[in-house]
MIKOLMAR-86095 format. One record per residue: residue number from 1; residue in three letters; x, y, z of N, C-alpha, C in turn. Coordinates in Angstrom, 1 decimal. Example, Ala and Ser with C-alpha at 12.3 -4.5 7.8 and 13.67 -1.06 7.14 Angstrom:
# residues 2
    k    r     npx     npy     npz    capx    capy    capz     cpx     cpy     cpz
    1  ALA    13.2    -5.7     7.8    12.3    -4.5     7.8    13.2    -3.3     7.8
    2  SER    12.8    -2.2     7.1    13.7    -1.1     7.1    12.9     0.0     7.9
This chain:
# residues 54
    k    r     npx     npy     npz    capx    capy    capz     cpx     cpy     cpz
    1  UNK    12.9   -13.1     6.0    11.9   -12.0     6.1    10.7   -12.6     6.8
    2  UNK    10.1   -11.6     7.3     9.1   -11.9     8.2     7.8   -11.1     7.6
    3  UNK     6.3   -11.4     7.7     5.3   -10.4     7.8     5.3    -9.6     8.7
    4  UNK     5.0    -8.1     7.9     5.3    -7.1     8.9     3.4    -6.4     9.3
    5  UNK     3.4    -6.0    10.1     2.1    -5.5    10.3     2.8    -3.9    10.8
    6  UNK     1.9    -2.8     9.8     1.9    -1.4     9.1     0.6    -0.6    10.1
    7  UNK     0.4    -0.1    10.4    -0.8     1.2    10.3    -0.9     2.2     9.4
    8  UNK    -1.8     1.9     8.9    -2.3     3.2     7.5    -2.2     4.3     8.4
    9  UNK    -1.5     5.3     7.2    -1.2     6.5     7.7    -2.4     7.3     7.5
   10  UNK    -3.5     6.7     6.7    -5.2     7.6     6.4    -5.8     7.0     7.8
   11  UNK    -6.4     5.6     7.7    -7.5     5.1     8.6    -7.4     5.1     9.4
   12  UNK    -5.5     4.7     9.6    -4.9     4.2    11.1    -5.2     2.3    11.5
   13  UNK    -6.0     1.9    10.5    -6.3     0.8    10.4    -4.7    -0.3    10.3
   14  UNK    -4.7    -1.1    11.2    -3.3    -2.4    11.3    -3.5    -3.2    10.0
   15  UNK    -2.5    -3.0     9.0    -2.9    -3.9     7.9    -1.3    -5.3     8.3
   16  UNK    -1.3    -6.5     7.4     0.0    -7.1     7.3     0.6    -6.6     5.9
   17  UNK     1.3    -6.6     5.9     2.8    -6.6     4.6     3.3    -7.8     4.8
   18  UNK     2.9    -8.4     3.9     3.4   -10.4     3.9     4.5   -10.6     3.4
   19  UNK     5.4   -11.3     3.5     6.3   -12.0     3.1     6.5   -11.8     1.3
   20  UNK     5.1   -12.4     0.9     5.7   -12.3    -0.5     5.3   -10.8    -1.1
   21  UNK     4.4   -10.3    -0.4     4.5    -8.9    -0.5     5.6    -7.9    -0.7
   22  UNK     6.5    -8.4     0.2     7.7    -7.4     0.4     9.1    -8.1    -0.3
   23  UNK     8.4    -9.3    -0.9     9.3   -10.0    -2.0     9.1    -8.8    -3.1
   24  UNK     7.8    -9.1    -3.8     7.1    -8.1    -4.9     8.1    -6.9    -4.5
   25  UNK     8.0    -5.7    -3.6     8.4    -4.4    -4.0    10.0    -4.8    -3.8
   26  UNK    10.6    -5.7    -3.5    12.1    -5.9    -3.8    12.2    -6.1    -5.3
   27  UNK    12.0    -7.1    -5.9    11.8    -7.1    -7.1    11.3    -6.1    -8.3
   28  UNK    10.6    -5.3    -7.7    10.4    -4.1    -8.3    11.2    -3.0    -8.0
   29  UNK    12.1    -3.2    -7.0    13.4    -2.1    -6.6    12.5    -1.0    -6.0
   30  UNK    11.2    -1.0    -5.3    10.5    -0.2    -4.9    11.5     0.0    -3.1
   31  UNK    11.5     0.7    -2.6    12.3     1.2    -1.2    11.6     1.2     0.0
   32  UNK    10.5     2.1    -0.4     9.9     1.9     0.7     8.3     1.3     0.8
   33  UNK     7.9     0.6     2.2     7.5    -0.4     2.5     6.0     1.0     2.3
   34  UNK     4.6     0.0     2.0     3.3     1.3     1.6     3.0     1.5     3.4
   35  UNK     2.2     2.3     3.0     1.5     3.3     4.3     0.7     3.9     4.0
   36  UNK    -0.1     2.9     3.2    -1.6     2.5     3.0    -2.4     1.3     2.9
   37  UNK    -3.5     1.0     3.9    -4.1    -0.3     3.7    -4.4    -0.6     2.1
   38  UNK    -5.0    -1.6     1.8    -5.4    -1.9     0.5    -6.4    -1.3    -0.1
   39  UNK    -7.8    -1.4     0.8    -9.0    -0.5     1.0    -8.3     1.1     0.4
   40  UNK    -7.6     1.4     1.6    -7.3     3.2     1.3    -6.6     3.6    -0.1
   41  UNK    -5.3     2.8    -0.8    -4.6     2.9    -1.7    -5.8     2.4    -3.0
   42  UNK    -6.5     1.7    -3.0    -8.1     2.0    -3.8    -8.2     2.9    -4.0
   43  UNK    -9.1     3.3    -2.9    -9.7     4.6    -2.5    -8.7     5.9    -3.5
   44  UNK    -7.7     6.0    -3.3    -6.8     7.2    -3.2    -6.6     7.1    -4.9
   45  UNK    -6.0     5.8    -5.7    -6.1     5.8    -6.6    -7.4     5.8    -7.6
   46  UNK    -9.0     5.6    -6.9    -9.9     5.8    -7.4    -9.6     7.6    -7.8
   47  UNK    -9.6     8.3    -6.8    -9.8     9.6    -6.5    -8.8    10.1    -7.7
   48  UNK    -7.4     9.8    -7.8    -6.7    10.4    -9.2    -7.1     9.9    -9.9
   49  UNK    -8.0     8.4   -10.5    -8.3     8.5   -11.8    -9.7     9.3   -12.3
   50  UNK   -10.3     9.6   -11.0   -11.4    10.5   -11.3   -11.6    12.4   -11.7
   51  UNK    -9.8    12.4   -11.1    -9.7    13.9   -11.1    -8.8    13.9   -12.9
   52  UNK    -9.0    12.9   -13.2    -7.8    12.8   -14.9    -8.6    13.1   -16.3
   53  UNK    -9.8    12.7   -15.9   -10.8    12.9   -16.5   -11.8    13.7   -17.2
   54  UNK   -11.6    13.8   -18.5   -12.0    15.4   -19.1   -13.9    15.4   -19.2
């Protein structure tokens, strides 16, 4: 396995997907590789934990 370098599908920003990165979502039986930088998948998960909130 190699580092893969992704473009966020929000910023469009070139992030890498490292090696042991894409060990992790094998290990987790996860399928498909993210298509979001780090910054944005924050971001995105900030926003659902704010809309959860009574």
């Amino acid at each position: 396995m190699a580092d893969k370098t992704i473009v966020c599908k929000d910023c469009g920003t070139e992030f890498t997907f490292t090696e042991s990165e894409q060990e992790f979502y094998k290990e987790k039986g996860f399928d498909n590789e993210p298509q979001r930088c780090a910054e944005c998948r924050r971001a995105r998960k900030q926003q659902r934990n704010n809309g959860n909130r009574y």
